[in-house]
C-alpha positions in Angstrom: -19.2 -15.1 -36.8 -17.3 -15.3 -33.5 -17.8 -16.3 -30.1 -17.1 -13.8 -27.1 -15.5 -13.9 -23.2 -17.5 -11.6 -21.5 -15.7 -10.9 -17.6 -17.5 -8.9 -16.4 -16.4 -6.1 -13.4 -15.9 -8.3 -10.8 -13.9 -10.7 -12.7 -11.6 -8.6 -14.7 -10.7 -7.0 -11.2 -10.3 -10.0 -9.3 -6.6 -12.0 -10.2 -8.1 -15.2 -8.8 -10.9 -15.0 -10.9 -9.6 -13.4 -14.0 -6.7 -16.3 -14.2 -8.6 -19.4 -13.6 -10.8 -18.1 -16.3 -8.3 -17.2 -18.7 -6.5 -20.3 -18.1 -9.6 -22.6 -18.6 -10.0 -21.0 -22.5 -6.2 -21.8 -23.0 -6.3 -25.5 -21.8 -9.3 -25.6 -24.5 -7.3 -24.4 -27.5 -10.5 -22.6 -28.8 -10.8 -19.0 -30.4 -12.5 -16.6 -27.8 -12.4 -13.0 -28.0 -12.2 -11.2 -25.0 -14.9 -8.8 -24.0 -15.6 -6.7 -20.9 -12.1 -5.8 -19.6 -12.7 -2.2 -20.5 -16.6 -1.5 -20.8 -19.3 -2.8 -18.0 -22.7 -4.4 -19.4 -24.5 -2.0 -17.4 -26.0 -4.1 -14.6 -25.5 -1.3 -11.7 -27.0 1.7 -13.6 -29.9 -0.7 -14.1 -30.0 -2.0 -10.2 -29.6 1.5 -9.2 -32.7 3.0 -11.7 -31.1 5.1 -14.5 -32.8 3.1 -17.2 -31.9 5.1 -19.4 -28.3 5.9 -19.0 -28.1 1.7 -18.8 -29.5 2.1 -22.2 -27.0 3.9 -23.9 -24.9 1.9 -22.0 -26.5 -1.4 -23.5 -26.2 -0.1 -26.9 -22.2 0.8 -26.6 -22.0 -2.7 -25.8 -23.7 -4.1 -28.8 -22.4 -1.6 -31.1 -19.2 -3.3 -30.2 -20.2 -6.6 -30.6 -21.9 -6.0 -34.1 -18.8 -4.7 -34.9 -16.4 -8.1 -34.2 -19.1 -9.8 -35.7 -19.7 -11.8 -32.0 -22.7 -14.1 -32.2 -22.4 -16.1 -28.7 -21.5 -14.4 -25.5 -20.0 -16.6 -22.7 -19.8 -14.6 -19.1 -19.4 -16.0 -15.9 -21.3 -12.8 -14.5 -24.8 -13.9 -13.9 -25.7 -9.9 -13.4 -23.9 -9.9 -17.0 -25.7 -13.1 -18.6 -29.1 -12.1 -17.7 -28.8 -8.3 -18.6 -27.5 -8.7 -22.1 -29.6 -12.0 -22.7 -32.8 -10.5 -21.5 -32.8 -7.0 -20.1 -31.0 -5.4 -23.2 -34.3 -6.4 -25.8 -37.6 -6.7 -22.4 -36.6 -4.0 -20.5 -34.0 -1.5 -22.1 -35.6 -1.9 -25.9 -32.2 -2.5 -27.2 -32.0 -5.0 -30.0 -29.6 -7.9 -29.4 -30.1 -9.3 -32.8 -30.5 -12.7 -31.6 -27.3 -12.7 -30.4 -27.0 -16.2 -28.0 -25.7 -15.8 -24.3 -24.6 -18.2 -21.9 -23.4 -18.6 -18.8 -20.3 -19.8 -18.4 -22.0 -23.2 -16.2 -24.3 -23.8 -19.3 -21.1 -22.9 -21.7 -18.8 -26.1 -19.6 -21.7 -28.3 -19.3 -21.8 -28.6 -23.1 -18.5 -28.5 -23.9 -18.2 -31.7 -21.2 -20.8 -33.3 -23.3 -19.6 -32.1 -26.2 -16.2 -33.7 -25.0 -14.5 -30.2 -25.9 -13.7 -30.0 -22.0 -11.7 -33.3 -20.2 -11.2 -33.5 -16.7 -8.6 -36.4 -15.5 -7.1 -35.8 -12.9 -9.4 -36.6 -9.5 -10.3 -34.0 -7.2 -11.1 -36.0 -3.5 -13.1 -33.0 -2.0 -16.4 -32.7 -0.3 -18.2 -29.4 -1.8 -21.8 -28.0 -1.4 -22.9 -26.0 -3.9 -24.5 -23.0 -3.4 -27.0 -21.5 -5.8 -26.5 -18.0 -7.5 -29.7 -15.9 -7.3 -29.1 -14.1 -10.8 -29.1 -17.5 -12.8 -31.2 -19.3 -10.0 -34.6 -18.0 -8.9 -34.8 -14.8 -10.3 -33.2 -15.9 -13.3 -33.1 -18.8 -15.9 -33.0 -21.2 -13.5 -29.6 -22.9 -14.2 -29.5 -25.5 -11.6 -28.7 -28.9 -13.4 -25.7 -27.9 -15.8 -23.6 -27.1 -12.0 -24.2 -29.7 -10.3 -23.7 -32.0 -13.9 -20.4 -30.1 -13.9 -19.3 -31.2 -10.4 -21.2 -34.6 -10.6 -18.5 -34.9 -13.8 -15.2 -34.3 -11.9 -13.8 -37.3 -9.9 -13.5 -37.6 -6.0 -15.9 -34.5 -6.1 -18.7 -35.5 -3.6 -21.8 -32.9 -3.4 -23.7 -32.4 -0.1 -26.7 -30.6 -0.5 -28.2 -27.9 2.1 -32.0 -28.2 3.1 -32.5 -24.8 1.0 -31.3 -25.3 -2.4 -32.7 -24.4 -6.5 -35.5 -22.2 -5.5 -35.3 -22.2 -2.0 -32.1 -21.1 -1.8 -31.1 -18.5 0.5 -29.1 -15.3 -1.2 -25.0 -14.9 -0.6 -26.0 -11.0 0.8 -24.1 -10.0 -1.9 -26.8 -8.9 -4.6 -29.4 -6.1 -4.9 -26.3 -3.6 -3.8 -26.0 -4.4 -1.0 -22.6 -5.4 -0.7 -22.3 -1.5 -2.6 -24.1 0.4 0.3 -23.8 -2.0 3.5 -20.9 -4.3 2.8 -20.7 -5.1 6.7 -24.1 -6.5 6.7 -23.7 -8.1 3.4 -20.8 -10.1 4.8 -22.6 -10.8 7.7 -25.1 -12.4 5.7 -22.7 -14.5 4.4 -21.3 -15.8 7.3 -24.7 -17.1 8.7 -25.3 -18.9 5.8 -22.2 -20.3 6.0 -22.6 -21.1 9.7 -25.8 -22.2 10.1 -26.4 -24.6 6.6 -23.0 -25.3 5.7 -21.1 -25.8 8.1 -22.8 -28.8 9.2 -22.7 -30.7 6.1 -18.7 -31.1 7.4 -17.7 -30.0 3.8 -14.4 -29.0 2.9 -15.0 -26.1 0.2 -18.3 -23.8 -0.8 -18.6 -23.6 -4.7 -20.1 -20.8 -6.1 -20.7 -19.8 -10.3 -21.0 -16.2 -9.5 -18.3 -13.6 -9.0 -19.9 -11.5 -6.7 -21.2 -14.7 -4.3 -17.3 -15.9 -4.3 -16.4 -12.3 -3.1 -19.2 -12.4 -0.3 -19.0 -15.9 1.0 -15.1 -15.7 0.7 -15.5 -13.0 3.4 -17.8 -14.6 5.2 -16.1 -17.6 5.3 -13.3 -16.6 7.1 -12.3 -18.0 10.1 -14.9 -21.1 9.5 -12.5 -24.1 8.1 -14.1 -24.1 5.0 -12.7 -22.6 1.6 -14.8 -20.8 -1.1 -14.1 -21.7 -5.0 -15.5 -20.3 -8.2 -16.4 -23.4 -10.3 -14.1 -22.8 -12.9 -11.2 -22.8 -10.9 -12.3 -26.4 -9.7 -12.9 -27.6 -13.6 -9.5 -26.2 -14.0 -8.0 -28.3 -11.5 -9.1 -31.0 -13.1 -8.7 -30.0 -16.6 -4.7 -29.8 -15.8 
C-alpha cells in the first residue's frame, strides 16, 4: 500500500504554498504520491449544498485512490482532511475503506517524534499561532501537534492570544465567505490581526491552513507583521 499528498485547491494554485510543500517531502527522501493537482475533494459543492453532486464527486476521488492502492492521505487542506476523513463515510455515504487521513500538522508531529523530520538550523522569531477552524473547533481538534511542531524548532518563541483552541476567533476566510464577500472576509482578517495580534509585538502569524494564509496574508498588509504557512517555517529549519 502507499501513502498520498493530497494539495488540495488552494495549495496546488498557490506557488508559495505548493513549493514549501513539495520541498518539505524532498528534504524527507520518502515515497509520496501526489494527489489533488487535477481533481478537488469536493469541499465547496458540499459548503454550497449539492450533496449529491459532492457525492459523485467523493466517489471519483476514492475510485482513484483504490486504484494506486493509497492507504494514508496526508493534506494540508483542513476543508480536505475533514471531508475525506469524515464527510465521505457520515455524511456523503461514500465508503473510504478505512483509508487513514491526516493533516499535514498531525503528519510532521510524528515524523518529529518519529525522528523522520530534523530541524537544525534555529529560527530566532516570535510567532503566535493562530488556530484553523476546520481542524480546530469544528473539527478534530488538532491543537497540540502545532504548537509541539513550533515548540520543536529553535529560537521559535510562541505568544499566545487571549482567544485560542476553542475560543479562537475565525480568519473570515471559511464558510464562503471569502467566495461571495472577499472584502469583508479580508476585513475580518485584518481586525483580528489588529486587535489580538498585534499587541503580542510578534514578528510573523502562523497559520496550518491554506485558505487562513490567503486571508490573514491580506489582512495583514500594511501591519509589520508577516503571515507563514507552517510548513514553510519547518522547512526553514529542515534546510
Amino acid at each position: 500500500m502507499a501513502k498520498a499528498i493530497f494539495y488540495g485547491c488552494t495549495t496546488r494554485s498557490n506557488p508559495r504554498l505548493k513549493q514549501n510543500l513539495d520541498r518539505l517531502l524532498e528534504l524527507m527522501d520518502e515515497d509520496f504520491i501526489k494527489e489533488g493537482e487535477d481533481i478537488c475533494c469536493g469541499a465547496p459543492l458540499i459548503l454550497a449544498g449539492y450533496r449529491e453532486e459532492a457525492k459523485e464527486q467523493a466517489k471519483k476521488v476514492m475510485e482513484r485512490f483504490k486504484s494506486k492502492g493509497i492507504d494514508m492521505v496526508i493534506t494540508p487542506c483542513p476543508h480536505c482532511f475533514t471531508i475525506i476523513g469524515r464527510e465521505y463515510e457520515h455524511v456523503l455515504g461514500v465508503d473510504t475503506g478505512g483509508i487513514r487521513v491526516l493533516h499535514v500538522t498531525q503528519f510532521i508531529a510524528e515524523s518529529i517524534k518519529n525522528d523522520r523530520i530534523r530541524m537544525k538550523n534555529e529560527i530566532n522569531v516570535k510567532v503566535s499561532y493562530h488556530d484553523p477552524c476546520y481542524i480546530g473547533r469544528q473539527g478534530a481538534r488538532i491543537y497540540e501537534e502545532p504548537r509541539e511542531i513550533l515548540s520543536s524548532i529553535k529560537g521559535v518563541k510562541l505568544e499566545e492570544t487571549k482567544l485560542t483552541k476553542d475560543a479562537t476567533t475565525c480568519c473570515g476566510g471559511g464558510g464562503l465567505l471569502r467566495a461571495y464577500l472577499p472584502k469583508l472576509a479580508v476585513e475580518v482578517a485584518r481586525e483580528k490581526i489588529n486587535s489580538q495580534i498585534k499587541p503580542l509585538g510578534v514578528d510573523v502569524v502562523i497559520s496550518s491552513c491554506p485558505f487562513c494564509f490567503l486571508n490573514l496574508s491580506e489582512g495583514a498588509e500594511k501591519s509589520g507583521i508577516d503571515v507563514e504557512d507552517i510548513v514553510e517555517l519547518v522547512v526553514k529549519a529542515m534546510e
